[in-house]
N, C-alpha and C positions, 0 to 999 in steps of 0.2 A: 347292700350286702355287707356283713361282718369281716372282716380284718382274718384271714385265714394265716393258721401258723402252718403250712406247707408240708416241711420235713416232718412235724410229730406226728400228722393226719398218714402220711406216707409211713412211717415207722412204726405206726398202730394197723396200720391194711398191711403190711408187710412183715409185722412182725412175728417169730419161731421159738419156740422153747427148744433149746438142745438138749439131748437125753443126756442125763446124770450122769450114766457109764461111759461116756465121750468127753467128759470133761476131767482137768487135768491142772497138774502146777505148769506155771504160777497160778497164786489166784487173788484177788485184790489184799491189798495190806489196810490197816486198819485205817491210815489216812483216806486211801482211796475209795474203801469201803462207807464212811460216816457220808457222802453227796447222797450214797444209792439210800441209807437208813432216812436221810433226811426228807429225800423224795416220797420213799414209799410213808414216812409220818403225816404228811398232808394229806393223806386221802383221807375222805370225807366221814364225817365224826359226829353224829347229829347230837348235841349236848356238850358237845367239847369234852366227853367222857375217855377220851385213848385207853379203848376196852381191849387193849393189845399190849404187847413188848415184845422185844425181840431179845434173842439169844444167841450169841454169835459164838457158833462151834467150829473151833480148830480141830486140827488132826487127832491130837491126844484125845479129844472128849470126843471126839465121831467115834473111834476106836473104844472108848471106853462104853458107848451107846451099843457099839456094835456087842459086846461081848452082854452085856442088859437084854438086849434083844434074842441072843442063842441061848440064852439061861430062862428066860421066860417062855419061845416059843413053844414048846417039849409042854410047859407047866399047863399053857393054853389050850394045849391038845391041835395045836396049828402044824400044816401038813411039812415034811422035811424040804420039801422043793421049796414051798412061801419060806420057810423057815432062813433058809438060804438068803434066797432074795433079801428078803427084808433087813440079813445083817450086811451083806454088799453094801448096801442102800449106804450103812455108814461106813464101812470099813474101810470101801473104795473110793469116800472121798476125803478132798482134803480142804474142804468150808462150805459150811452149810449155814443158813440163820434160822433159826426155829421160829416162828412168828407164834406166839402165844395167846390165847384168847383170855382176855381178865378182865369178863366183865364188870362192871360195878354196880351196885344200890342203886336204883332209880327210881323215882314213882313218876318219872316222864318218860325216860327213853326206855322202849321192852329190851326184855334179853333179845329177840330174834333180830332187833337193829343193830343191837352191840357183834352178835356175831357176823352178820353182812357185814359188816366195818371189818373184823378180823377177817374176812376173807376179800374185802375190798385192799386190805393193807398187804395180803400176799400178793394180788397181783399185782399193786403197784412196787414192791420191794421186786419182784419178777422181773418188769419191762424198764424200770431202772437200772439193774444188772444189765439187762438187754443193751439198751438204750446207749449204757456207760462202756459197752464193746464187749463185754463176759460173755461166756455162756453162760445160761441158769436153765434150771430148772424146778417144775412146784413139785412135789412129792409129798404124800402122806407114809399109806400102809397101815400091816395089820397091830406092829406095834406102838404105832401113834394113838393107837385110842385104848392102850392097854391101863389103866391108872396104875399099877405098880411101877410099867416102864418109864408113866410122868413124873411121879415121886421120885422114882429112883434116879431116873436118867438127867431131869432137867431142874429138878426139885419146885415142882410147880405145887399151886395150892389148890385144896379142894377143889374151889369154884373156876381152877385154869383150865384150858385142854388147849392142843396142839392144831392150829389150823394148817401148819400146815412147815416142811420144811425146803428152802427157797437155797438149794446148790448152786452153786457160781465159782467161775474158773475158767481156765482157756478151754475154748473147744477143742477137740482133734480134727473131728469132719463135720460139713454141714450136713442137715438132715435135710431128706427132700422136704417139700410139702407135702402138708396134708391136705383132705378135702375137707371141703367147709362147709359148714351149714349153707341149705340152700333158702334164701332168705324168701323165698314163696311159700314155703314151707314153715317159717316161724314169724312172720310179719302179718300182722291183723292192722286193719285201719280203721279207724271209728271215726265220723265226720259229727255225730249226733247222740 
C-alpha cells in the first residue's frame, strides 16, 4: 500500500470555500502571498505550456474594477440587482488574484486542455489560500466575460479571458457545510 500523506487527504475531504462577503483585512502580503502563487503554478500543464497568469488585485484596482463594472452593466442591458452584485464582488474586497486564461499556439496540446489547466490552476490558487489559513473564495460573474471589462479592467489580450477571480483574506465566520455530491449518483465503474 502507498505512502499516504494523511493531513492533505483530510484537508481535501474537509475542505470549504468562505464566501467573498465574509472575508476581511488583513489579507496575505505579498511575501506571504508568492507560497500560495507557487503552489497553485504546479498544477498540471500538459506541454509545459502555463496557459494562465495571474494578476494580483489590490484594493486600488478592485475599486477601480468595481467602478468598470457599474459603467458597463447599464451598457450590457444587465438587471440593477446583478448590477450591484457584481460591483461588491470588487468594491468589497480587499485582494483578489485574477487567474487569467492565455492560451498558447499548439499543434499538440487543443485549446480545451489549455483551458482545463486554467481552471485546474484556480483551484489549486483556492485550496492553497485555503490550505495556507485564508479565507478564499472562486468567483466569476457577469462582468468577467464582458471583453471590454477585460480590456479595460485587466488589460488582457484578445485570445485571454478571465477564468476566474480567487478572494483571499481573514474570514469573519465559518460557513456551515454544504451538501455533496452523492457519489452513487456520479460514480460509474467499468471492469471491461
Amino acid at each position: 500500500m502507498p505512502d499516504k500523506n494523511t493531513a492533505a487527504l483530510e484537508f481535501l475531504l474537509t475542505r470549504r470555500s468562505r464566501p467573498a462577503k465574509t472575508l476581511t483585512t488583513p489579507v496575505p502580503s505579498r511575501d506571504e502571498l508568492m507560497p500560495i502563487l507557487t503552489a497553485a503554478a504546479r498544477t498540471p500543464d500538459h506541454g509545459k505550456l502555463e496557459p494562465w497568469r495571474f494578476v494580483v488585485l489590490e484594493k486600488a484596482a478592485l475599486e477601480r474594477l468595481a467602478e468598470i463594472a457599474r459603467e458597463r452593466g447599464p451598457a450590457l442591458g444587465v438587471e440593477p440587482e446583478k448590477i450591484e452584485k457584481g460591483v461588491r464582488q470588487y468594491s468589497d474586497a480587499d485582494l483578489a488574484v485574477a487567474v487569467i486564461a492565455s492560451p498558447k499556439p499548439s499543434d499538440k496540446i487543443p485549446a480545451i486542455e489549455q483551458t482545463y489547466s486554467a481552471g485546474a490552476v484556480s483551484l489549486a490558487l483556492l485550496n492553497a489560500a485555503l490550505a495556507s489559513g485564508w479565507g478564499a473564495n472562486w468567483l466569476t460573474g457577469w462582468a468577467s466575460h464582458d471583453r471590454e471589462f477585460m480590456t479595460r479592467g485587466l488589460k488582457l489580450e484578445p485570445h485571454e479571458s478571465i477564468a476566474g477571480f480567487i478572494h483571499i483574506g481573514t474570514e469573519t465566520a465559518a460557513p456551515p457545510d454544504r451538501p455533496r455530491p452523492d457519489l452513487d449518483a456520479i460514480v460509474s465503474w467499468m471492469s471491461a
